[in-house]
N, CA and C atoms as an extended XYZ file, in Angstrom:
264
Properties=species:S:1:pos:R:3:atomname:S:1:resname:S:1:resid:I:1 pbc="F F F"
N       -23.953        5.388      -50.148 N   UNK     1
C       -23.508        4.036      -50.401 CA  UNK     1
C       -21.995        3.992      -50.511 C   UNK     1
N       -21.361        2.679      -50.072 N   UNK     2
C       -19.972        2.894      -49.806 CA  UNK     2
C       -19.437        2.419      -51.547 C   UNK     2
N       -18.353        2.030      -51.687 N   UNK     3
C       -17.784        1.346      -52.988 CA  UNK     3
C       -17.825       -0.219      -52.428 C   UNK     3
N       -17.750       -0.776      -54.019 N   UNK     4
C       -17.907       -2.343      -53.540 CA  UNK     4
C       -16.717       -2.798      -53.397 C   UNK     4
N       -16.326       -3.819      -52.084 N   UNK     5
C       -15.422       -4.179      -52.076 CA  UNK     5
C       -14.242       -4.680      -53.105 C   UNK     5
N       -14.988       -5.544      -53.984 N   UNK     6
C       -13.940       -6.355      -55.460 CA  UNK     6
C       -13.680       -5.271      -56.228 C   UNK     6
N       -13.860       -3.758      -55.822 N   UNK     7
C       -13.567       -2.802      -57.024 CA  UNK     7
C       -12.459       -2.136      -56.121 C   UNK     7
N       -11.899       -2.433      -54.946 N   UNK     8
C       -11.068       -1.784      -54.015 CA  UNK     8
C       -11.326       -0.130      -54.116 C   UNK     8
N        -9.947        0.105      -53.689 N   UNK     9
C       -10.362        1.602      -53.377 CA  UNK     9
C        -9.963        2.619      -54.426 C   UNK     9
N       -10.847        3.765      -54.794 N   UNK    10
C       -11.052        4.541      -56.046 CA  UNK    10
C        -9.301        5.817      -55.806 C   UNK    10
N        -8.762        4.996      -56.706 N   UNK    11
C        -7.467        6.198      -56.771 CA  UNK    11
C        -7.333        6.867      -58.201 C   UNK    11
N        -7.120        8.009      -58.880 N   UNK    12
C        -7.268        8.691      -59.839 CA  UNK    12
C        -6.202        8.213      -60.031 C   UNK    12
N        -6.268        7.648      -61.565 N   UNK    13
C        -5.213        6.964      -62.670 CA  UNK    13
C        -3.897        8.089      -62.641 C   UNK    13
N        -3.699        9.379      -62.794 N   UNK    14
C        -2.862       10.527      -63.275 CA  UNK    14
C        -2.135       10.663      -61.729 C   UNK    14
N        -3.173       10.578      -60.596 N   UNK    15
C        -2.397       10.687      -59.062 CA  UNK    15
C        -1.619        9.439      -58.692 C   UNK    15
N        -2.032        7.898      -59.139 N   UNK    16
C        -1.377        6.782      -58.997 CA  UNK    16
C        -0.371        6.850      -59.789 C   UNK    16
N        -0.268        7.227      -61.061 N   UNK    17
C         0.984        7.179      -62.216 CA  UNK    17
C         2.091        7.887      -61.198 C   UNK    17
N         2.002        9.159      -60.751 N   UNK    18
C         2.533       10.131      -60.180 CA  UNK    18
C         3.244        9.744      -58.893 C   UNK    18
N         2.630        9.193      -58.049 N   UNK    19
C         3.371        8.455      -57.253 CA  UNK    19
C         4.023        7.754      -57.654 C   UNK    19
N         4.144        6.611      -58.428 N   UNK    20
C         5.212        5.345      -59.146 CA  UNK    20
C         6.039        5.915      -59.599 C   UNK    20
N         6.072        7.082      -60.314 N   UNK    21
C         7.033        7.675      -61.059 CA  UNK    21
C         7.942        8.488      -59.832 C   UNK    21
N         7.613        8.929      -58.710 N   UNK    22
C         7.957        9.576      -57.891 CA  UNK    22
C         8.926        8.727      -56.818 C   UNK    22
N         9.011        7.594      -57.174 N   UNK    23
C         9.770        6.315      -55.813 CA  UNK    23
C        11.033        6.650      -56.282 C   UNK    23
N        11.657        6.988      -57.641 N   UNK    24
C        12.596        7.112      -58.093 CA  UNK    24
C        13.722        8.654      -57.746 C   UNK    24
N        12.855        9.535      -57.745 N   UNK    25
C        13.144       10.802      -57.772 CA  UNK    25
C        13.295       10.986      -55.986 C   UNK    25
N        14.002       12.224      -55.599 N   UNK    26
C        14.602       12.546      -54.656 CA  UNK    26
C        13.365       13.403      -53.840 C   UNK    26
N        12.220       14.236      -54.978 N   UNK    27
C        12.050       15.032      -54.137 CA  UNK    27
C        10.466       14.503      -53.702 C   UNK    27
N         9.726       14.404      -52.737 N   UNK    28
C         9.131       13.302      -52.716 CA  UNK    28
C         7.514       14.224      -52.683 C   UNK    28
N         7.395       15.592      -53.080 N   UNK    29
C         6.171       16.124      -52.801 CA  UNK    29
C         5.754       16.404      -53.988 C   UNK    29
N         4.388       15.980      -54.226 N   UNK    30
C         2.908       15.925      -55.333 CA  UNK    30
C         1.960       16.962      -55.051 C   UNK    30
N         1.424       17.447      -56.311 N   UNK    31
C        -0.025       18.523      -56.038 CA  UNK    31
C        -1.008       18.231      -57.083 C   UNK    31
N        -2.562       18.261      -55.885 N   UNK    32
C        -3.756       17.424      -56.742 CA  UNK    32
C        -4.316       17.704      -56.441 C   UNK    32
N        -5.470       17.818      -57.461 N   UNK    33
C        -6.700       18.707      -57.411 CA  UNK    33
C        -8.014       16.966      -56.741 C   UNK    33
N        -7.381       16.096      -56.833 N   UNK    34
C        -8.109       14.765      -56.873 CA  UNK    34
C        -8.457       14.851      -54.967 C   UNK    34
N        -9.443       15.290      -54.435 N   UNK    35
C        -9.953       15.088      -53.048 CA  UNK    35
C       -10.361       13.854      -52.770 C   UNK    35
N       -11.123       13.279      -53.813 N   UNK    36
C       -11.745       12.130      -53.546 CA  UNK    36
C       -11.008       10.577      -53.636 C   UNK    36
N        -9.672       10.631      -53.982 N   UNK    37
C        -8.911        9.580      -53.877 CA  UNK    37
C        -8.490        8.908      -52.619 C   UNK    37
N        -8.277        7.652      -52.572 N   UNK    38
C        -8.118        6.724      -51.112 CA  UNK    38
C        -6.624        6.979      -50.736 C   UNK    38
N        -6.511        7.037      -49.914 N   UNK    39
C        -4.800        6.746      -49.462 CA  UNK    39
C        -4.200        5.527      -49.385 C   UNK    39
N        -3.195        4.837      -50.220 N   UNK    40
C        -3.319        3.757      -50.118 CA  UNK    40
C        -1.790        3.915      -49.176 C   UNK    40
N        -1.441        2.730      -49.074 N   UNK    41
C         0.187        2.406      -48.304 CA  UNK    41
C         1.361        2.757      -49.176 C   UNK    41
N         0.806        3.142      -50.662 N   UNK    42
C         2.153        3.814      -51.591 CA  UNK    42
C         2.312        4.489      -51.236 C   UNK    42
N         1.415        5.571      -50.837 N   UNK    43
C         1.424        6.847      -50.637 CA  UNK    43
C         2.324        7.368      -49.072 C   UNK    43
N         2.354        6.799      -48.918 N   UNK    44
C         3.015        6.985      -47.190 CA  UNK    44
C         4.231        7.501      -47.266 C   UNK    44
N         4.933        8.359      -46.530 N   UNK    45
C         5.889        8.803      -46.892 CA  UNK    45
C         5.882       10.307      -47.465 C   UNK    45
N         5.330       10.872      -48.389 N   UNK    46
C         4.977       11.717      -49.446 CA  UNK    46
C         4.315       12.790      -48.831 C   UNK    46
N         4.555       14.025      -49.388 N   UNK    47
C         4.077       15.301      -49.086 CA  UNK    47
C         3.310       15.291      -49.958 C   UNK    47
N         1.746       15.391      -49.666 N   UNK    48
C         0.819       15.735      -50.637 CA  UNK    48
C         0.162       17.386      -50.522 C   UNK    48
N         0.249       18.087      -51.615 N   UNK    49
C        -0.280       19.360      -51.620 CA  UNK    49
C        -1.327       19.251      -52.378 C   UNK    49
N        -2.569       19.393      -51.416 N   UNK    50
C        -4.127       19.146      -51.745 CA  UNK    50
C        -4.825       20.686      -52.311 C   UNK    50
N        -5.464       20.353      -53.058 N   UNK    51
C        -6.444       22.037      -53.585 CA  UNK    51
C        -7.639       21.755      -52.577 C   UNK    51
N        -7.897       22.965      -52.281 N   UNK    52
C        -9.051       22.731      -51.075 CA  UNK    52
C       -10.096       23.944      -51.423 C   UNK    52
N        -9.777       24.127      -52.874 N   UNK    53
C       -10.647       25.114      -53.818 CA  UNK    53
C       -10.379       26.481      -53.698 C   UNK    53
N        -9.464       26.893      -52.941 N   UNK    54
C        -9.213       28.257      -53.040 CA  UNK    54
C        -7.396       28.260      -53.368 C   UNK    54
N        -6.587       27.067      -52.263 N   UNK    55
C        -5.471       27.175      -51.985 CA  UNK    55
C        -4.628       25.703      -52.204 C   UNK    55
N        -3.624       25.400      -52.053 N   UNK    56
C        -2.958       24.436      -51.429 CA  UNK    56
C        -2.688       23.975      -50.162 C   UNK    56
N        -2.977       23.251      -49.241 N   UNK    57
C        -2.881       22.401      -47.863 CA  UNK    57
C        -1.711       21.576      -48.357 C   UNK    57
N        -0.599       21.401      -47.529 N   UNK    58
C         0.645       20.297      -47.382 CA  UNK    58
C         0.420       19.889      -46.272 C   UNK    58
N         0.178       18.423      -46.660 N   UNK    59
C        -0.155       17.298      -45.846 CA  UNK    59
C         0.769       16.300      -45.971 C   UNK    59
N         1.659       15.820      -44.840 N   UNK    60
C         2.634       14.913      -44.771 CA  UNK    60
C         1.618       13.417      -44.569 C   UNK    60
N         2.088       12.105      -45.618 N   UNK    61
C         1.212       11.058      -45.245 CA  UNK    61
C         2.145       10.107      -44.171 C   UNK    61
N         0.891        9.843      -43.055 N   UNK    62
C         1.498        8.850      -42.589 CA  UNK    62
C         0.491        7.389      -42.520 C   UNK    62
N         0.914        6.371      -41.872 N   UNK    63
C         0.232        5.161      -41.705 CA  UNK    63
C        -1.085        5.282      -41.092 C   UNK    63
N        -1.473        6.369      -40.167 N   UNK    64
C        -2.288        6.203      -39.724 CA  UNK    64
C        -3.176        6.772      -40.796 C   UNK    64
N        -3.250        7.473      -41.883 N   UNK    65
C        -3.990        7.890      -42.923 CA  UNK    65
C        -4.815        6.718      -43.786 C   UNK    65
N        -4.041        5.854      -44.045 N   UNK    66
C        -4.087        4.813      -45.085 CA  UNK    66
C        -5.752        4.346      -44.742 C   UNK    66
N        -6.538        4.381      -45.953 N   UNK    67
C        -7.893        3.873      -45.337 CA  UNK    67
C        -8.693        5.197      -46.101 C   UNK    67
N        -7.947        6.953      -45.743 N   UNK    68
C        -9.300        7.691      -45.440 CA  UNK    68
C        -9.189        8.835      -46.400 C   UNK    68
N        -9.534        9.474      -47.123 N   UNK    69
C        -9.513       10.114      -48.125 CA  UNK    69
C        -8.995       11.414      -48.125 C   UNK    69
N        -7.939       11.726      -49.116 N   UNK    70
C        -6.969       12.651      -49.435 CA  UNK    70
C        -7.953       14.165      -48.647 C   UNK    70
N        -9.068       14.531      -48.978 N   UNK    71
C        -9.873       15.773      -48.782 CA  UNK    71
C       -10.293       15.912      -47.520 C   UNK    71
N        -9.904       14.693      -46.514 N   UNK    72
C       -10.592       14.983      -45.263 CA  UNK    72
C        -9.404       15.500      -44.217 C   UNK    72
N        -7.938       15.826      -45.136 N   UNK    73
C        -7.028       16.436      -44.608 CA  UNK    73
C        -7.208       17.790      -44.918 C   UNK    73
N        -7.434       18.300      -45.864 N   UNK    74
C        -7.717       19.439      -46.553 CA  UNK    74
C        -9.284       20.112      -46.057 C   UNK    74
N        -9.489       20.746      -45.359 N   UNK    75
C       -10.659       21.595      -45.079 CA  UNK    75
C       -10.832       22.507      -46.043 C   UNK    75
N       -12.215       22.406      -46.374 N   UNK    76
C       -12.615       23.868      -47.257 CA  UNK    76
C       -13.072       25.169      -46.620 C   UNK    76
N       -13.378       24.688      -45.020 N   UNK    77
C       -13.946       25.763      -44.648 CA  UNK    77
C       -13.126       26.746      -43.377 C   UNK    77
N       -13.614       28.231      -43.318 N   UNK    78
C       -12.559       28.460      -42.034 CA  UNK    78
C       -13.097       28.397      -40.841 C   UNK    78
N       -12.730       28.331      -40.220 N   UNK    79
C       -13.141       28.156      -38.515 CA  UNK    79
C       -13.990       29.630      -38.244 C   UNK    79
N       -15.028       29.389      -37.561 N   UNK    80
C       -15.902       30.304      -37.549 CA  UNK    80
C       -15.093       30.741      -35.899 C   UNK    80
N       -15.100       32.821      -35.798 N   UNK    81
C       -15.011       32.959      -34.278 CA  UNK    81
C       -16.154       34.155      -34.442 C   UNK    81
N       -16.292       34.639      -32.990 N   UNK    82
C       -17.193       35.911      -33.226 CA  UNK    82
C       -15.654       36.939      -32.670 C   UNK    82
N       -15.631       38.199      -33.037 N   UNK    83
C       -15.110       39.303      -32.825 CA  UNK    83
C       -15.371       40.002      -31.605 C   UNK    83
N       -14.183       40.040      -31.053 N   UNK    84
C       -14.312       40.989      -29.900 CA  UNK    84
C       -14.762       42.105      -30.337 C   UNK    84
N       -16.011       42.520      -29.258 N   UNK    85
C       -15.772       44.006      -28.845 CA  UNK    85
C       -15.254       45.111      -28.182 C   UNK    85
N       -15.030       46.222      -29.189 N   UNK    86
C       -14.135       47.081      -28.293 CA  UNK    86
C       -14.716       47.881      -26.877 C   UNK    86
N       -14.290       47.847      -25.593 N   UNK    87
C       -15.076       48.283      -24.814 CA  UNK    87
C       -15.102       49.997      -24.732 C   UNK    87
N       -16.367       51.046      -24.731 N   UNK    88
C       -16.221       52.234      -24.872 CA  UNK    88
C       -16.121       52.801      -23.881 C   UNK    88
């Protein structure tokens, strides 16, 4: 089920403070454990360094983001290959 519209989109109170406080300051990159937060149009601009449960991902936001959620930049998983074999 999606969220209801009249409740807009779910941004973690401590990650929204963080940005506002951040318009002021020079250096413009944040780190958050919050995956499930929306990207809103504040956010644009901003280097976000996402936990992706093992590490940090730096993710530059741009416009085309706005809409889709902080974690779907951040992968948890690694790319599966198979291993060469050595020929004998």
């Amino acid at each position: 089920m999606s969220r209801a519209k009249w409740k807009g989109p779910y941004v973690q109170k401590s990650l929204l403070s963080q940005f506002s406080n951040k318009k002021s300051n020079s250096k413009n990159e944040i780190t958050t454990y919050s995956r499930k937060s929306v990207i809103i149009p504040l956010f644009v601009g901003f280097t976000v360094n996402i936990h992706n449960g093992k590490t940090f991902s730096k993710i530059k936001i741009t416009e085309n983001m706005i809409g889709h959620k902080l974690g779907e930049f951040s992968p948890t998983r690694k790319r599966f290959s198979f291993k060469k074999r050595k020929k004998k």
